[in-house]
C-alpha positions in Angstrom: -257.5 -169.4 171.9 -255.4 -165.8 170.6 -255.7 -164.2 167.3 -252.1 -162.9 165.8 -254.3 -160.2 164.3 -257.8 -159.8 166.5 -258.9 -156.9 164.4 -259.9 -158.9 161.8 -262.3 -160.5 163.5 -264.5 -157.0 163.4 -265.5 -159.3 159.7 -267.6 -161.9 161.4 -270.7 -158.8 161.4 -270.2 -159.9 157.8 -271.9 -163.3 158.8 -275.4 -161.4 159.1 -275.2 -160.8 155.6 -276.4 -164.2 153.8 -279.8 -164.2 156.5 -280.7 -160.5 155.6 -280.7 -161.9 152.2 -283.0 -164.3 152.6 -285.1 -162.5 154.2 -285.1 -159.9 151.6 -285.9 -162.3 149.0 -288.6 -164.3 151.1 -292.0 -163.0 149.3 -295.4 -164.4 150.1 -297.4 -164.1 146.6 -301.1 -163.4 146.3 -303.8 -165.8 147.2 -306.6 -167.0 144.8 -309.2 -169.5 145.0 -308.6 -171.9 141.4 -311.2 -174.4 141.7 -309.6 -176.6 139.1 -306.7 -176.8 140.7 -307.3 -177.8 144.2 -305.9 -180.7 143.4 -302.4 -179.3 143.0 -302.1 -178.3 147.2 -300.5 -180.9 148.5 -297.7 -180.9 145.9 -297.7 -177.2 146.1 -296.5 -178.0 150.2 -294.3 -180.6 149.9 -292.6 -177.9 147.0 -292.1 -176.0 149.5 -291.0 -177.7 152.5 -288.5 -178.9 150.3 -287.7 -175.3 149.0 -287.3 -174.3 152.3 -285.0 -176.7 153.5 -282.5 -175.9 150.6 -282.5 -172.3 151.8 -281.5 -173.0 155.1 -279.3 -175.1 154.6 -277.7 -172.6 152.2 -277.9 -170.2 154.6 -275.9 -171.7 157.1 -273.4 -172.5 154.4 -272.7 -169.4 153.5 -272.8 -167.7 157.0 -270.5 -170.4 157.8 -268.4 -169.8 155.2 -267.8 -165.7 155.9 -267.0 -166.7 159.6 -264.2 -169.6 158.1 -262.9 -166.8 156.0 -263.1 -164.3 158.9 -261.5 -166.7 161.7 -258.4 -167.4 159.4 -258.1 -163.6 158.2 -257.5 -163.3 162.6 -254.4 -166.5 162.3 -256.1 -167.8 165.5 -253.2 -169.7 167.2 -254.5 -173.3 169.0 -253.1 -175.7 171.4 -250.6 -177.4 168.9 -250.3 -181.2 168.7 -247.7 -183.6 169.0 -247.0 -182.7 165.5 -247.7 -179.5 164.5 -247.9 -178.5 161.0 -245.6 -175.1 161.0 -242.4 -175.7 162.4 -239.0 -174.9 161.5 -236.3 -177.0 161.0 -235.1 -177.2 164.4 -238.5 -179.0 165.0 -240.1 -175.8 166.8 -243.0 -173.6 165.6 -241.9 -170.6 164.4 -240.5 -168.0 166.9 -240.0 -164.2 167.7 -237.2 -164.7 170.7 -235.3 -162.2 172.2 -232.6 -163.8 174.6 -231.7 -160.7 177.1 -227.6 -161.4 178.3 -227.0 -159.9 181.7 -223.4 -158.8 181.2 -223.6 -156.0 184.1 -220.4 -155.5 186.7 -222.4 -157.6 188.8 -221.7 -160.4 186.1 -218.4 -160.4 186.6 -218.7 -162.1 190.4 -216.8 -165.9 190.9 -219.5 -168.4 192.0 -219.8 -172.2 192.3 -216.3 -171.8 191.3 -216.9 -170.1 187.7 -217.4 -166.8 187.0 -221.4 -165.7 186.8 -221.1 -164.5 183.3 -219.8 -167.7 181.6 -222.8 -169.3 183.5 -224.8 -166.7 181.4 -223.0 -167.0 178.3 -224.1 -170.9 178.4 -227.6 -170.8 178.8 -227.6 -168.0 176.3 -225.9 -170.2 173.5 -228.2 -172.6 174.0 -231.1 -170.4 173.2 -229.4 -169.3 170.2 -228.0 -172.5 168.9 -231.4 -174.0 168.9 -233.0 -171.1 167.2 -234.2 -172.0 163.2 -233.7 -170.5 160.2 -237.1 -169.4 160.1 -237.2 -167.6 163.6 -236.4 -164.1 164.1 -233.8 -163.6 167.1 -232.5 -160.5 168.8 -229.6 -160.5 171.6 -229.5 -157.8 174.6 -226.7 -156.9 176.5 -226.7 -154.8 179.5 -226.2 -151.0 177.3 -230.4 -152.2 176.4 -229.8 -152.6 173.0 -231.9 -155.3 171.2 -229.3 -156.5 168.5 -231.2 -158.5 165.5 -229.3 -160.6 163.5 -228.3 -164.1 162.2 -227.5 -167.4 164.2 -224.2 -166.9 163.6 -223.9 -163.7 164.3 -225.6 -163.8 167.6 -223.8 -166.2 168.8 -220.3 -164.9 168.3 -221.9 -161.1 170.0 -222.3 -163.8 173.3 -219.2 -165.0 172.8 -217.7 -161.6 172.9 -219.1 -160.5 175.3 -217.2 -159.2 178.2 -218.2 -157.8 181.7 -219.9 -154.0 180.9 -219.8 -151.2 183.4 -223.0 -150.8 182.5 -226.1 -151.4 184.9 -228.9 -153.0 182.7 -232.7 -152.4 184.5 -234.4 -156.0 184.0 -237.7 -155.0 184.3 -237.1 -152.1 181.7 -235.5 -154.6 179.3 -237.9 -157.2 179.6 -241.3 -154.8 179.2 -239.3 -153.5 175.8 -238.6 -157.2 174.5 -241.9 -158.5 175.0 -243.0 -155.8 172.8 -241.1 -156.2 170.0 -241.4 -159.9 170.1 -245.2 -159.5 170.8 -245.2 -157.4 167.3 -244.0 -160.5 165.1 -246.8 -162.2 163.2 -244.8 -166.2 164.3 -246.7 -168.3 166.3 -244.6 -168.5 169.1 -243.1 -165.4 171.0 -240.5 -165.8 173.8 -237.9 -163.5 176.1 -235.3 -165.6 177.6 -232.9 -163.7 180.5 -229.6 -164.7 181.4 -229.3 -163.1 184.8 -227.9 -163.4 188.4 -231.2 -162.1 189.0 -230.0 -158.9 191.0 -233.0 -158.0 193.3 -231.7 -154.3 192.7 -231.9 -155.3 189.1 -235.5 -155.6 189.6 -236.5 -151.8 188.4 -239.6 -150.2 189.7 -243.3 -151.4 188.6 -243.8 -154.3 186.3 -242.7 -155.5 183.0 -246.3 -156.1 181.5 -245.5 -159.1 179.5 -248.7 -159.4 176.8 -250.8 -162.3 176.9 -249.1 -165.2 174.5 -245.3 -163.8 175.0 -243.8 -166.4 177.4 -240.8 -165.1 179.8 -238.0 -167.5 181.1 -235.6 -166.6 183.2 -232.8 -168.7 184.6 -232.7 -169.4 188.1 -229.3 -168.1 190.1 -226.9 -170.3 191.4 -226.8 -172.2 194.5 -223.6 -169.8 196.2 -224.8 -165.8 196.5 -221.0 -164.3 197.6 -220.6 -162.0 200.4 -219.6 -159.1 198.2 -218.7 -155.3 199.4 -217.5 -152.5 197.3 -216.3 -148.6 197.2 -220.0 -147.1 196.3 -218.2 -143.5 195.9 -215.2 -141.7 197.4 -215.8 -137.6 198.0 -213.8 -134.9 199.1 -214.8 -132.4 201.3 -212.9 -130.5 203.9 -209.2 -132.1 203.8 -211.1 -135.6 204.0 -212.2 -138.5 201.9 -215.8 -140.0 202.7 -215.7 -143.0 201.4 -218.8 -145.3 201.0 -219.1 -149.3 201.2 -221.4 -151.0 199.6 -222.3 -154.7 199.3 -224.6 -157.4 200.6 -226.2 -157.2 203.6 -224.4 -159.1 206.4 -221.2 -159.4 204.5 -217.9 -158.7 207.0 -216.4 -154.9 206.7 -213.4 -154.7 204.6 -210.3 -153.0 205.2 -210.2 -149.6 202.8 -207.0 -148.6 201.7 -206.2 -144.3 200.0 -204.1 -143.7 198.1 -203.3 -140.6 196.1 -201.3 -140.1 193.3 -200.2 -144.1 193.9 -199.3 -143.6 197.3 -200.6 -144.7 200.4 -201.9 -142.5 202.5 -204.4 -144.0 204.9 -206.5 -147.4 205.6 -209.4 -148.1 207.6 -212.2 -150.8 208.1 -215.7 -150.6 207.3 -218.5 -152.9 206.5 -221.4 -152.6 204.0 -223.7 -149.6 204.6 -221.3 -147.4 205.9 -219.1 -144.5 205.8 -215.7 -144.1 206.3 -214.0 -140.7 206.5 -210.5 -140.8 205.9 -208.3 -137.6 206.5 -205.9 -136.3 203.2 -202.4 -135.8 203.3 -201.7 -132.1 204.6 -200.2 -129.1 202.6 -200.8 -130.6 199.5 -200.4 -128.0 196.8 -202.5 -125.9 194.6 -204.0 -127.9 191.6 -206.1 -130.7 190.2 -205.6 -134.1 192.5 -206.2 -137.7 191.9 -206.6 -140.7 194.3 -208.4 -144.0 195.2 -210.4 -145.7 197.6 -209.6 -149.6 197.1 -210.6 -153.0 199.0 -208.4 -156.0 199.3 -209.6 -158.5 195.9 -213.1 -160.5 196.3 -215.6 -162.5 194.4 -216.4 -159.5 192.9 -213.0 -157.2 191.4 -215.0 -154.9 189.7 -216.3 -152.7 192.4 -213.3 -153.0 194.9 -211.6 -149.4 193.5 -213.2 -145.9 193.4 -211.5 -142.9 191.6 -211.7 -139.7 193.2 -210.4 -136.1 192.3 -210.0 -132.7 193.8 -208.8 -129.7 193.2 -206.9 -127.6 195.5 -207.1 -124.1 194.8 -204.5 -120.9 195.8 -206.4 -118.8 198.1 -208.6 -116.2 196.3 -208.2 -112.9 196.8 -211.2 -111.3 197.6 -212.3 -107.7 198.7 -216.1 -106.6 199.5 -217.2 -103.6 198.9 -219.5 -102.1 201.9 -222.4 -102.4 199.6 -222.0 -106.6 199.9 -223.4 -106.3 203.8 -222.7 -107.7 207.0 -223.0 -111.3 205.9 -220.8 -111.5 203.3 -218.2 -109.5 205.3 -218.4 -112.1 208.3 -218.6 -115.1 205.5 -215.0 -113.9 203.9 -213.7 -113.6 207.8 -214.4 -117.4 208.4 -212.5 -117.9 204.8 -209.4 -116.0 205.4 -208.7 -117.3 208.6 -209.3 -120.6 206.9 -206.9 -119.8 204.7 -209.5 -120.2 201.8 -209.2 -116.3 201.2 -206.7 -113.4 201.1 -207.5 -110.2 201.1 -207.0 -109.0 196.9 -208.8 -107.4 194.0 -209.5 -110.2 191.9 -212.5 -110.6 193.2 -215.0 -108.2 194.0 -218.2 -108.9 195.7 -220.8 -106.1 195.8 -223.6 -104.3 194.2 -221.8 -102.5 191.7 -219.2 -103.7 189.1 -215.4 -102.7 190.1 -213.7 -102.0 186.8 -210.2 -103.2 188.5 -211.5 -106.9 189.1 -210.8 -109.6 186.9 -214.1 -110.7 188.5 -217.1 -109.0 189.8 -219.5 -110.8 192.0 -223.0 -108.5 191.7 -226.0 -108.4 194.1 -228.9 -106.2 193.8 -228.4 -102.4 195.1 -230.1 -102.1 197.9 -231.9 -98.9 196.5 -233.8 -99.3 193.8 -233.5 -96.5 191.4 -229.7 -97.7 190.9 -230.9 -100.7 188.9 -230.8 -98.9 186.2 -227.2 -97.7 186.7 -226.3 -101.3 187.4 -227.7 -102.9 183.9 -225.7 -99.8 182.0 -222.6 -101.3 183.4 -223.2 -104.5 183.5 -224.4 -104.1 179.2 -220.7 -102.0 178.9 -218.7 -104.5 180.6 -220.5 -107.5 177.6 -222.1 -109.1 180.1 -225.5 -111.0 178.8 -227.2 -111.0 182.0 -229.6 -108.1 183.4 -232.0 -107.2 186.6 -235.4 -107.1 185.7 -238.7 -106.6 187.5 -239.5 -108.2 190.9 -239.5 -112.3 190.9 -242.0 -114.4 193.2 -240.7 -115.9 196.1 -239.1 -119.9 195.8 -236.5 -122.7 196.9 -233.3 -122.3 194.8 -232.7 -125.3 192.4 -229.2 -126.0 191.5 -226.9 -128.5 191.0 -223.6 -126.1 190.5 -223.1 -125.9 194.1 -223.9 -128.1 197.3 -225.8 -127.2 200.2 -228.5 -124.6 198.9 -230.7 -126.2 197.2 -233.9 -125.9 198.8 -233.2 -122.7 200.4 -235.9 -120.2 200.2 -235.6 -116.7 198.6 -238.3 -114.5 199.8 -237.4 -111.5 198.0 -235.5 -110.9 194.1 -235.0 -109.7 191.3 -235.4 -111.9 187.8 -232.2 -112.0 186.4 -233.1 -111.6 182.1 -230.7 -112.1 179.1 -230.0 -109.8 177.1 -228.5 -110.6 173.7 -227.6 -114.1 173.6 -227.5 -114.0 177.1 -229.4 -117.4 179.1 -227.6 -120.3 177.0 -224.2 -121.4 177.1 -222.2 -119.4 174.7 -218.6 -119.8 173.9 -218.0 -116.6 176.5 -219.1 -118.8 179.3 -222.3 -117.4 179.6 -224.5 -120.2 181.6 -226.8 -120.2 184.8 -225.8 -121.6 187.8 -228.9 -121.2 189.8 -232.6 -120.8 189.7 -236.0 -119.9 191.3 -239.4 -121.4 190.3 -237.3 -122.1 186.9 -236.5 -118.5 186.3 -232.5 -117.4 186.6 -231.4 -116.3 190.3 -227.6 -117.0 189.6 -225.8 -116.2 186.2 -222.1 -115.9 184.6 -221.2 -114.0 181.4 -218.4 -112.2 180.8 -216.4 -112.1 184.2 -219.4 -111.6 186.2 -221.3 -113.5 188.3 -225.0 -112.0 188.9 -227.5 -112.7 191.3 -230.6 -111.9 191.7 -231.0 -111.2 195.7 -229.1 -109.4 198.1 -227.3 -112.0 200.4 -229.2 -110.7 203.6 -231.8 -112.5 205.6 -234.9 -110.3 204.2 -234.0 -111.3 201.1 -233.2 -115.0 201.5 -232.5 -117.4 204.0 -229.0 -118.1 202.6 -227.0 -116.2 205.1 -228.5 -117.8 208.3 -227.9 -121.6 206.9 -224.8 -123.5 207.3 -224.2 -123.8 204.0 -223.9 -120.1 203.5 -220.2 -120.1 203.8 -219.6 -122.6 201.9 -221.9 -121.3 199.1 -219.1 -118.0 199.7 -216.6 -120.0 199.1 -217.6 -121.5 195.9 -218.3 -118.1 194.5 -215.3 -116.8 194.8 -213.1 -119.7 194.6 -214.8 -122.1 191.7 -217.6 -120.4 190.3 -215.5 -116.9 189.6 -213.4 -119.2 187.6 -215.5 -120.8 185.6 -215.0 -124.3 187.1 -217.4 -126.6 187.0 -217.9 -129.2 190.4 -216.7 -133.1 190.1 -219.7 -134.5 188.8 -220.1 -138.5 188.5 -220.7 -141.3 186.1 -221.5 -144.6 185.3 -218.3 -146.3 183.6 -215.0 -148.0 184.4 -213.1 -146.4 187.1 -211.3 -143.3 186.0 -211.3 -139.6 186.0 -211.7 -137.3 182.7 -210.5 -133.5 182.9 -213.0 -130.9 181.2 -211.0 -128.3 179.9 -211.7 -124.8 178.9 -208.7 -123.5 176.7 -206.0 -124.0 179.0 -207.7 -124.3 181.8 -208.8 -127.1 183.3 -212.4 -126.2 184.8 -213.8 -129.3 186.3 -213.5 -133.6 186.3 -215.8 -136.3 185.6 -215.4 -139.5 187.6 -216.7 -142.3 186.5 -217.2 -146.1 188.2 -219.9 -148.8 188.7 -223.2 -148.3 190.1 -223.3 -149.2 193.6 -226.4 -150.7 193.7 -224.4 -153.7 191.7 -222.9 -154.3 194.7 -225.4 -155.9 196.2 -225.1 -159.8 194.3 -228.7 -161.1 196.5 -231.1 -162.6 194.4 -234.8 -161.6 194.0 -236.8 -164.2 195.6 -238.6 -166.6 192.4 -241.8 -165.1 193.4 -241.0 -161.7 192.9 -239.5 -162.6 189.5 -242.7 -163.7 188.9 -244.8 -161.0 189.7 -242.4 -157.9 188.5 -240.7 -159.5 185.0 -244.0 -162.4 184.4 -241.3 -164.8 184.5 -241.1 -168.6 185.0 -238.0 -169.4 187.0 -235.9 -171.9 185.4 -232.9 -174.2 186.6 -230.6 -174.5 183.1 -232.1 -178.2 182.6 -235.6 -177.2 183.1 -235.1 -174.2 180.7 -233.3 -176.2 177.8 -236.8 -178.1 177.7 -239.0 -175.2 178.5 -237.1 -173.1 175.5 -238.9 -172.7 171.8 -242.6 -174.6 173.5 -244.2 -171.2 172.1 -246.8 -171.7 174.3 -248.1 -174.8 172.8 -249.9 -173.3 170.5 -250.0 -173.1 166.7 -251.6 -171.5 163.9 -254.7 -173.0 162.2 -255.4 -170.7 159.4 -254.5 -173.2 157.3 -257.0 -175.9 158.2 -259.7 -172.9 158.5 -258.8 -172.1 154.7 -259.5 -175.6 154.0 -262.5 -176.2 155.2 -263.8 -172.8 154.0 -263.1 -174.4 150.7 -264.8 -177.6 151.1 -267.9 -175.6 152.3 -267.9 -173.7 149.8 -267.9 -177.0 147.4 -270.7 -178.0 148.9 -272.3 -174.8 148.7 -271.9 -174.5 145.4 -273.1 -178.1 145.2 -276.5 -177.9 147.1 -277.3 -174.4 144.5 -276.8 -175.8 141.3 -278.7 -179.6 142.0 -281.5 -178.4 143.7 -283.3 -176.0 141.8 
């Protein structure tokens, strides 16, 4: 047996009440010899055997009466019978259900000869259409969102529904609809998912369905497709690396580039790999597009990947002799690479060049000019300043690859000044940091940091990503230019723009992981989402049983009447 509202149930210490009653009104009189009326005893007992009797019994019909009361206060919910009393017009008890429609890419996959998602869609319906009037119904889609609403209404949201480039975590969505249906005060509470049943799907930890909420999910179809896709396309180095992705086992797929609509390259690789595919030479200086595609499978969603670049003039650096030996040797390795030319729009050193359009600063290596250094670095507008003496840390960043990690053993904390340390309409923002305090910053045509790039300072200059790191200072970062970053989303590619500038591009496509069409085993369903695993004949029957249970307040109600009746009864007659 479960109570729809247990706390009540704290009211059966009530029960106690009736018997301390009694036995505060039990009272044993005095005792005196009355020769005359000896004759009187044995009435006198048989008065009160029968006055005792008539307080017990009303005793135990008034302590039953507060527990009645109590127990239906709780609305404890009973194996219902063939017939139960509280049902709704579609012949079930009355239901909080939330039906959970997995619309995500990996929906979009052919099957049995039918796309998965109308397979969804059906058993979905189903639930819907035999919902009642006096249920309350919510619909999830793969954004999370539980949608409450009519019938009706539901039903033409599942109709509508298309394939999302949205991934939807099952276990997430489940452990949040179990809740709200576990909140309604209806006898039965139910989450039905509409799934392929991604094991990747399968989120980490368990749902932890409440006790009374019943889970059904439906089972996935007999054919799982061999499915591989583009996980993600980057460029690095005049080359492509492009992932696959897929289920295990499947056969590699031929990968065909192309950039700006043309083809520039194929390949063939299988799931769990990477391909890297060389791009086009002397491709001029700007902001590039391209693709990584596959030839068409079950699964079209995933078979293109949008990638962008941007190919940059060669800066034209200088450093001044107060940069070091490291930086000089790091701009070398550029400029033969063609990355650099010698030039004054950037300066790197450990003053400020009045000349440059941008000034990349390190700390002097003599203290007392600190001061000096702030001075200019306050005249020039910058927000940014050298402080006192940081501790040692790994530099955490995510503006540019390669360092994070790296260990600084010796800085200086780079401080705001002014509005400096948020992102201001100048462009003030930091780029890197150690143990969560600034190490690299940008305001006003400088970039600051807060170590010199030598090898007592940090371990920056002996790591391979130290060039690198060079050339995103003085080829991206100087210019305000913010690194390809990623989303979830149909394939594509979105500009950011600064001005007239365009500083940086967000590509978007699937997640990867939908990639991967195996099913969780029925087992694990079991034990991560509490689920019983349903074929779509099995689940039409399963679908509004609530458990089995209904509520018997009522009848509790009733009989708390009758005793009382009877209570009422037994203290008026027998006096």
């Amino acid at each position: 047996m479960t109570f729809l509202h247990p706390v009540a149930l704290l009211g059966l210490a009530a029960a106690v009440i009736p018997a301390l009653l009694h036995l505060l009104e039990r009272r044993v009189p005095p005792e005196a010899e009355f020769p005359p009326l000896r004759y009187l005893s044995e009435a006198e007992r048989q008065s009160a055997r029968r006055l005792r009797l008539r307080h017990v019994l009303l005793l135990l019909l008034r302590t039953g009466l507060i527990v009645l009361i109590v127990l239906a206060a709780a609305r404890p919910l009973v194996p219902a019978p063939a017939a139960a009393p509280l049902r709704g017009a579609a012949g079930h008890q009355r239901t909080a259900l939330v039906v959970i429609l997995d619309n995500s890419v990996s929906s979009g996959a052919v099957a049995d000869g039918r796309a998965v998602l109308d397979r969804l869609r059906d058993a979905a319906r189903g639930s819907l259409a035999a919902a009642a009037a006096s249920d309350r119904v919510w619909l999830v889609l793969a954004d999370g969102v539980a949608r409450a609403g009519t019938r009706e209404a539901l039903l033409a949201t599942v109709d509508s529904a298309a394939v999302s480039p949205r991934r939807l975590d099952l276990t997430a969505a489940v452990r949040d609809a179990a809740r709200l249906v576990n909140a309604e005060p209806l006898e039965g509470r139910e989450v039905h998912v509409m799934s392929d049943l991604q094991r990747t799907a399968l989120g980490p930890g368990q749902a932890a369905v409440a006790r009374g909420v019943r889970v059904l999910a439906l089972a996935p179809g007999s054919e799982v497709p061999a499915n591989r896709g583009v996980g993600a396309a980057r460029v690095s180095d005049g080359a492509v690396a492009v992932s696959i992705v897929g289920t295990p086992g499947a056969r590699p797929a031929a990968v065909t580039l192309r950039v700006r609509g043309r083809e520039v390259g194929r390949g063939l690789a299988a799931p769990g790999s990477t391909l890297s595919m060389a791009l086009p030479p002397g491709v001029g200086p700007g902001w590039w597009v391209g693709e990584a595609a596959l030839d068409a499978d079950e699964l079209r969603a995933d078979d293109r990947r949008v990638f962008a670049w941007r190919v940059a003039p060669p800066g034209q650096v200088t450093a001044s002799s107060g940069a070091g030996p490291f930086v000089a040797a790091a701009l070398a390795v550029l400029e033969q690479g063609r990355r650099v030319r010698r030039g004054s729009d950037v300066v790197i050193g450990d003053r400020l060049d009045g000349g440059a359009a941008v000034s990349v600063v390190i700390p002097p290596a003599d203290p007392t000019l600190i001061g000096q250094l702030n001075r200019a670095l306050a005249a020039r507008g910058a927000h940014w300043r050298l402080g006192s003496g940081g501790t040692p840390g790994p530099v955490a960043t995510s503006a540019v690859e390669g360092i994070d990690g790296i260990q600084v053993t010796r800085r200086y904390r780079v401080e705001p000044t002014g509005d400096g340390g948020r992102e201001t309409g100048q462009g003030s923002t930091v780029l890197a940091t150690v143990n969560g305090e600034p190490w690299l910053a940008r305001d006003a045509g400088v970039l600051l940091v807060g170590s010199r790039l030598d090898t007592a300072w940090t371990a920056l200059p002996a790591a391979p990503a130290f060039v690198p790191f060079v050339d995103a200072l003085v080829n991206r970062l100087a210019r305000g230019e913010a690194p390809v970053s990623e989303l979830e989303g149909e394939p594509g590619v979105q500009f950011r723009t600064h001005g007239a500038d365009t500083v940086g591009a967000i590509v978007s496509g699937p997640d990867p992981r939908e990639s991967d069409l195996t099913p969780a085993p029925a087992a694990l369903v079991r034990d991560v989402l509490g689920a019983e695993v349903l074929d779509a004949r099995a689940l039409g029957a399963a679908r509004f049983a609530g458990g089995g249970k209904t509520d018997a307040s009522g009848p509790l109600l009733v009989l708390a009447l009758l005793l009382a009746a009877v209570e009422l009864g037994v203290a008026t007659f027998t006096r």
